[in-house]
N, C-alpha and C positions, 0 to 999 in steps of 0.2 A: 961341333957337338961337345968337344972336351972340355971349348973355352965354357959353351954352358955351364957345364957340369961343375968345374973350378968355381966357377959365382956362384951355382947352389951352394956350392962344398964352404965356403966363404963364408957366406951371408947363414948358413948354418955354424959356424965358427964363430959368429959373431953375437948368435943368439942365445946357444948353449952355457957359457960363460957369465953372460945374465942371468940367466933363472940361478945357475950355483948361487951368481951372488948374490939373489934376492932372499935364498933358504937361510941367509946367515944374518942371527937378530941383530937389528940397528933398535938395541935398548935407550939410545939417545933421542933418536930420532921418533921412534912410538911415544917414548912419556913427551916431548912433546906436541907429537900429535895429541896426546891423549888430553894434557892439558889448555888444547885451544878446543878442543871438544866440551870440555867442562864450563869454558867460559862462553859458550856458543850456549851450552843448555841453561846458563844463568841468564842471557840476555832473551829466552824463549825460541832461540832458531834449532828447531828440533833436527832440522834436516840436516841439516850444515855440521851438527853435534854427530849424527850419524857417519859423514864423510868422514870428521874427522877422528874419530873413534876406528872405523873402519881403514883408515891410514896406519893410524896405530897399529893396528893388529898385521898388515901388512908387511909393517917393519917390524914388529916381533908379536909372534901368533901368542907365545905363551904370559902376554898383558891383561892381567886376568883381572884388574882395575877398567880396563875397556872394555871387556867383555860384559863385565858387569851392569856397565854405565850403559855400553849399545843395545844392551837384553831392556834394561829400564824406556829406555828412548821406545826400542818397539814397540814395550808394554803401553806405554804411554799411548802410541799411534795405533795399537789397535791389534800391532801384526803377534797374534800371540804367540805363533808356531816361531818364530823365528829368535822370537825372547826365548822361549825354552830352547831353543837349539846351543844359543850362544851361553845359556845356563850351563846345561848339561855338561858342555864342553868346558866351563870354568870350572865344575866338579871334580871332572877328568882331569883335569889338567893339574889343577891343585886339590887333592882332598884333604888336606890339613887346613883349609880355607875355612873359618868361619863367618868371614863375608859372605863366599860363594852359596853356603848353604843355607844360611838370611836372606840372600836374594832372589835363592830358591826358593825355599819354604813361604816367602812374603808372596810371589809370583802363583802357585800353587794356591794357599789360601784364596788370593782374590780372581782365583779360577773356580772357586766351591772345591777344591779337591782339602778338604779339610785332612783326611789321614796320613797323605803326603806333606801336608803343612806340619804339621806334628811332627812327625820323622823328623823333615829337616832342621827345624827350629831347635829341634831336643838335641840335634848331632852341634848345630851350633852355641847352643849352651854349655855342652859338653867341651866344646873347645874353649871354653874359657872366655864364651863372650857373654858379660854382665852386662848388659843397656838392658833400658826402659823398652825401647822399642822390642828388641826381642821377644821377653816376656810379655809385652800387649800385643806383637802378634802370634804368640802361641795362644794367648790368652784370648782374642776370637775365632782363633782357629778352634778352641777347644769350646766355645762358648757354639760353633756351627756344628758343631759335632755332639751338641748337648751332652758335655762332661762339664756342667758348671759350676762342680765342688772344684773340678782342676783348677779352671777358669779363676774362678775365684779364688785361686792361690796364685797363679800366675800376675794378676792383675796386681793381688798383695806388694808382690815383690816388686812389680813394673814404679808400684805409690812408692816405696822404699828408696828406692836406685835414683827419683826423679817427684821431688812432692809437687811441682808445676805445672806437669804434665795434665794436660785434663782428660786423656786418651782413658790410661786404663779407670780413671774416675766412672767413666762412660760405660766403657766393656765390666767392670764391676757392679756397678749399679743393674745393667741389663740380665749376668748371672744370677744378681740376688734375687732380684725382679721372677725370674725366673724355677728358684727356689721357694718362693714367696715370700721372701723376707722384706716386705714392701717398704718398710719404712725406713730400714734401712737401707735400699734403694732410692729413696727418697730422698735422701741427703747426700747419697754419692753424685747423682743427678745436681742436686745443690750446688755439689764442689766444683761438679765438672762448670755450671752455669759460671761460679765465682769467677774460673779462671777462664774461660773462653765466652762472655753472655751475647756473643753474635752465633752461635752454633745452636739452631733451632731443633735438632735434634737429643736435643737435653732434655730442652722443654715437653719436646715430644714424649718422651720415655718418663720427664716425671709426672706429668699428664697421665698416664700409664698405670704409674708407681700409685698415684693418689686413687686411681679408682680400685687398686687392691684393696683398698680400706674405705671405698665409700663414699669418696669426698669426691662427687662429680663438680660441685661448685668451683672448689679450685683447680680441678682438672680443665673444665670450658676456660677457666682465665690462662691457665699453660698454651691449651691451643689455643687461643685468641694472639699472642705471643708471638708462637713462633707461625702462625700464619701471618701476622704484620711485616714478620721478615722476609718470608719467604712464601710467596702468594701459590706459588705452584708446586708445593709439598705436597702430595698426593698423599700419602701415609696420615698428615696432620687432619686433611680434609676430613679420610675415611674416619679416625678415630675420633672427632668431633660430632662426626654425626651417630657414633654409635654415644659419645656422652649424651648425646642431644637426645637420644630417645630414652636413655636414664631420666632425663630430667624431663620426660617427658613433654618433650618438644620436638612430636613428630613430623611438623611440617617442616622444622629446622632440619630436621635429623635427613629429611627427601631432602631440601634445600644443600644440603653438605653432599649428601652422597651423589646429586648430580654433577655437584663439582667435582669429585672425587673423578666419577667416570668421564667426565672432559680431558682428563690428564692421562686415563689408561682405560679407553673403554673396552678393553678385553678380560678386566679383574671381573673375573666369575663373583665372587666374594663380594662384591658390592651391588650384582642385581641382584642375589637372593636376601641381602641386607636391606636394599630397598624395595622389594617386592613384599617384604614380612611387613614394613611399615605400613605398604600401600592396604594391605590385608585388614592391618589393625582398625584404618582407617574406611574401612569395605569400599576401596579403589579397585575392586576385584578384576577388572580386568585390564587396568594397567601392573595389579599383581601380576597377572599371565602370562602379559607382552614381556616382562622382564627376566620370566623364567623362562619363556619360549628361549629368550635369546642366552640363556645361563645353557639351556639344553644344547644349543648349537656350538657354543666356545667348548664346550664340556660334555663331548655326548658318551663318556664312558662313565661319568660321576652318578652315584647313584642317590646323588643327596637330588641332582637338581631334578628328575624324573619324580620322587618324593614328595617335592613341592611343589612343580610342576601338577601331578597329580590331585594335591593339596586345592591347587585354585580350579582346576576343573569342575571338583565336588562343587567346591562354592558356586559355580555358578552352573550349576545343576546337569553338568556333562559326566556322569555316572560313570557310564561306561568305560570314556576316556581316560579316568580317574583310577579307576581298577587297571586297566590296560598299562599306565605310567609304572605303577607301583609293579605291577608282574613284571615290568621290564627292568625295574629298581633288583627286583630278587633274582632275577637273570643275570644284573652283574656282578651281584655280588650273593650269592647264595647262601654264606655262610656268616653272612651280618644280619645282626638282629631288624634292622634300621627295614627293612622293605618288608619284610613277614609284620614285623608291627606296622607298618602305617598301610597295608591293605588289609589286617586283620581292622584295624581301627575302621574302615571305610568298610568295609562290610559289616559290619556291626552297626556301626548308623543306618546299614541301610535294610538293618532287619534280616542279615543273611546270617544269622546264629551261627550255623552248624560251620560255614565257613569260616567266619571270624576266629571261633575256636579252635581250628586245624592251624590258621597262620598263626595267631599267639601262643599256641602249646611250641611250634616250632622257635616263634619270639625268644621266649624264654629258659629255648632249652639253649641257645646263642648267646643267653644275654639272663643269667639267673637275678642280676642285682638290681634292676630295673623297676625298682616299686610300681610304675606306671601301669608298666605291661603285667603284670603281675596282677593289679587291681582288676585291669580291664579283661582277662585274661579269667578272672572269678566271675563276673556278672556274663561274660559268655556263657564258660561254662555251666551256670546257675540257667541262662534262657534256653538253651538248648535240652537243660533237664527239666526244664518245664513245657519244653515242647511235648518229648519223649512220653512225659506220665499227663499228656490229653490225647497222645495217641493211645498209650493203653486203657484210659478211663474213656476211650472211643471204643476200643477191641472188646470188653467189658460190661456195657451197656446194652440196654431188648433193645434187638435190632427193630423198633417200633414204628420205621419210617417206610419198611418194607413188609410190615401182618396188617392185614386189614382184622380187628378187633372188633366183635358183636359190640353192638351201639345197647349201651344196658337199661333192662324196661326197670320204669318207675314203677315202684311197690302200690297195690290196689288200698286205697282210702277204705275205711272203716263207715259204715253208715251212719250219720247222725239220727242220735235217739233225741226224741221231745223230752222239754224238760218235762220233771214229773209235778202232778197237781196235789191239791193239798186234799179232795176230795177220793175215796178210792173206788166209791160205783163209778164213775166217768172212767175209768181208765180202758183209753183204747186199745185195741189189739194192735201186738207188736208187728211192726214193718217187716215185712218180709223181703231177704237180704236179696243185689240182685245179679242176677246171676253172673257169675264169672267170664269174663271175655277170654276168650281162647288168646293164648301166648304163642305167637310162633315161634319157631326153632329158630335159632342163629343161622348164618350159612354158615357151613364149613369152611373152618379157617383152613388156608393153604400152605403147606409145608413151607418153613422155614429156609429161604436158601442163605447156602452159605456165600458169605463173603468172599469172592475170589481177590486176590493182590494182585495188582497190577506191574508192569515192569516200573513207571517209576516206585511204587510203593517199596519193591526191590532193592532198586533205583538208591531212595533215600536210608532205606535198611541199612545198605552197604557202607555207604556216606559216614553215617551212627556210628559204625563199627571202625571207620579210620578214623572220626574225633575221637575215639576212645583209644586210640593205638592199639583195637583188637582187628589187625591189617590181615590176619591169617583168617578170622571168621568173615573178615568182609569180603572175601572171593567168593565167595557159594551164593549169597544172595544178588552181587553184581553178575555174575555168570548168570542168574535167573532171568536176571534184566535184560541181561541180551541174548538170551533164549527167547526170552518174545516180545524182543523188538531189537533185532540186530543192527539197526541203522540210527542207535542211542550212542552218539561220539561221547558224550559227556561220561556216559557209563564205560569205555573205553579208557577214558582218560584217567575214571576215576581207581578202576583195576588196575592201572599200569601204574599207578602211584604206590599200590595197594603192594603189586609183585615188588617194586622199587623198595620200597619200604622193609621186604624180606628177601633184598639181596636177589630177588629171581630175574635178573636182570636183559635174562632173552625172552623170558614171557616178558614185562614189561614194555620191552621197545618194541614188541610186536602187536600189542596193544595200542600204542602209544603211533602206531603205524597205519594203524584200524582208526584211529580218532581224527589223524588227520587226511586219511584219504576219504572219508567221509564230508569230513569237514576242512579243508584246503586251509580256511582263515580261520583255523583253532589255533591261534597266537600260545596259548596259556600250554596246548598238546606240546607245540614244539620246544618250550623253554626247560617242557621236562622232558621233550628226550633228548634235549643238549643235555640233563644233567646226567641222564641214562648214559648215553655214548660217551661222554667224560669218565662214569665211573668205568665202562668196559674198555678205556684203551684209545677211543677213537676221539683225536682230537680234532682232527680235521671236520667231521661230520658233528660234532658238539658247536665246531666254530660255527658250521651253516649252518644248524639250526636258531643259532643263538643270532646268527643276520637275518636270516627271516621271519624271527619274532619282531626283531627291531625294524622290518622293512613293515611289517602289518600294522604295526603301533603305528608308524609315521602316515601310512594309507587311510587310518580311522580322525586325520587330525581333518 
């Protein structure tokens, strides 16, 4: 047992001794690890660059030139966690590095982490490092972050440091682009083509650049251009087809957008691009098919239920149509965009009184909207003309319910002969002949009064919340379902009414009444998601707001 022990005790004597002296830098032997690593990543052996970078660091950890080189290599293959870890660590290890912080803030950037791109890029400027590259990558850092006055400074200096470069040409042009200073983007795009004209993305962005100002003709020949280069440019595709419907070449413009979606058929952006075309073209229900599938990539987007609902009108599914747009204002309640496009579809379809409640909302979302504003006066004008033929109805002999004496024609005058010229003949005068008895009328029957009904009520109520007089319209809704308590819509319409004055537990218990009445009042639940939202309860606002969306999907 001792000799055991001795060979453990050994063979632990023999091990402990290594590791010390592995802790102690072989600076010789890391750089050249590090430069067969360098010569490995020039000949494209990514892997091989990896081992050998990772030797490097072996023999001396604090090789912050390998660290940097091995973060790149990951970047490269994909592993991003492990580039920032070997980042971070050359941070630490050197923070007087303005390499390390370049190849952080580069790494960041092309993560989207733009704010972090910034920091490091600025701490490495700050250190004293002047390149092009620097400044062109702060300079789309800041251009993702839409600061494109920075942007546009950055890039200045990137052209200053380096007039060859076609990079910040590029990220320049896109700032201004973005500014709208188009034509001067137009020629940065130029510079950048000068110096680089195999880079289809010039072309692309002066394409761009040129319809700031109108000139689709020589935009189609830019994308013409850099689609010959490069056949599978998705970006080229889409924006050619939206030049194509400029130039009013909409079958070009489907033709583009189909290719477009061969390369990325999950761009939302391009069924509703090509569905407006198919519309124009009254393809209406290949519009549908394109929106259906916009609704399924996008079911929280409140554009695609908008125009989804759009081609239902068209092709005469009403209901559906209304139903799309109450679910557009479900997700987003406080955009103009769904209040107007179901005010606009009730109003085509002769619903006045409703049209005007969704556009008074429109625009109290959206005051600058000439549109809605317009459409928003002709409501309100037809609903006031509903209004004064109900009163020039209330006003009127109720004559359809008095039965009125049938009036006797007046008794004729007896014809006298004419008179002769001789005056012995003159005969004796006719004697008149007697008067026929007149009967008496029947006695007309009292007048009854007009009793109102619960919708009359009903729509009384209604009147009083298009006018935003939500406090007078309780008493006549309360009438309404006084006599006819099983009126959900009157229900619904009072719990908007309390909604409206903040009464928020009468409301949802209205709005409780409309849909245990009516289980598939889709339109009750979306307003007592917004009830339960305003008192607190998010959880019960979420379910109602799925089981609007589960009843919408049940009416397709």
């Amino acid at each position: 047992m001792w000799m055991k022990l001795a060979v453990l005790l050994a063979a632990a004597g023999l091990v402990y001794p290594a590791l010390a002296a592995d802790t102690k830098p072989d600076k010789k032997k890391s750089q050249a690890a590090y430069l067969r690593g360098k010569k490995a990543d020039e000949s494209g052996q990514r892997d091989q660059a990896i081992a050998a970078y990772t030797d490097a660091l072996q023999a001396d950890s604090g090789n912050i030139d390998a660290l940097i080189a091995r973060a790149r290599d990951y970047a490269a293959a994909g592993d991003r966690q492990k580039a920032m870890a070997d980042l971070d660590q050359a941070v630490e290890r050197a923070p007087g590095s303005a390499d390390a912080y370049f190849a952080r803030g580069s790494q960041y950037a092309a993560a989207g982490d733009s704010e972090r791109a910034i920091h490091d890029l600025t701490l490495a400027i700050n250190l004293k490092m002047e390149r092009t590259e620097v400044y062109t990558a702060r300079g789309k850092a800041y251009n993702d972050a839409h600061q494109f006055d920075k942007a546009e400074e950055d890039f200045n200096q990137a052209i200053k440091l380096r007039l060859d470069n076609w990079e910040p040409y590029l990220g320049r042009g896109i700032a201004r682009a973005e500014q709208r200073k188009y034509r001067d983007a137009a020629e940065d795009f130029s510079a950048c083509i000068d110096r680089k004209p195999d880079h289809e993305e010039c072309y692309v962005e002066r394409a761009l650049a040129y319809t700031g100002f109108s000139d689709y003709a020589r935009a189609r020949t830019e994308l013409d251009r850099a689609l010959e280069m490069n056949r599978e440019d998705q970006r080229a595709w889409r924006v050619r087809g939206a030049v194509r419907e400029r130039l009013n070449d909409d079958n070009g413009a489907i033709d583009d957008y189909t290719e477009a979606l061969k390369r990325d058929p999950k761009d939302v952006r391009l069924y509703m691009a090509r569905s407006a075309v198919y519309v124009r073209l009254k393809r209406y229900q290949e519009a549908l098919d394109d929106r259906e599938v916009a609704v399924q990539l996008d079911p929280k987007n409140p554009e695609v239920y908008v125009a989804r609902g759009g081609s239902y009108h068209l092709l005469g599914q009403h209901q559906k149509g209304i139903d799309d747009r109450s679910h557009a204002i479900g997700l987003a309640p406080n955009s103009a965009l769904g209040w107007t496009a179901r005010g606009d579809a009730y109003y085509l379809l002769g619903r006045w009184d409703e049209a005007l409640a969704d556009l008074e909302q429109a625009e109290k979302l959206d005051s600058s909207n000439a549109e809605t504003h317009q459409l928003r006066l002709m409501a309100e004008a037809k609903v006031k003309e509903g209004i004064a033929k109900d009163k020039a109805k209330e006003t009127a002999p109720e004559t359809a319910n008095v039965t009125l004496p049938v009036p006797t024609p007046p008794t004729s005058e007896p014809v006298q002969p004419p008179a002769t010229a001789s005056a012995e003949t003159k005969p004796a005068p006719a004697a008149a002949p007697e008067p026929k008895p007149v009967k008496a009328p029947p006695p007309t029957p009292p007048v009854e009064k007009q009793v109102m009904t619960a919708d009359d009520y009903h729509q009384q109520g209604r009147r009083f919340i298009q006018e935003d007089k939500f406090a007078e319209a309780i008493q006549p809704l309360s009438q309404a379902l006084t006599l006819n308590p099983y009126l959900a819509t009157a229900f619904n319409a009072r719990g908007y009414a309390y909604y409206r004055l903040k009464q928020y537990k009468e409301a949802l218990a209205d709005f409780d009444a409309a849909i245990k009445l009516n289980p598939a009042y889709g339109n009750a639940y979306t307003n007592r998601s917004v009830v339960r939202r305003a008192m607190g309860d998010k959880a019960g606002a979420d379910a109602d707001q799925a089981k609007a969306r589960d009843l919408l999907k049940n009416t397709k």
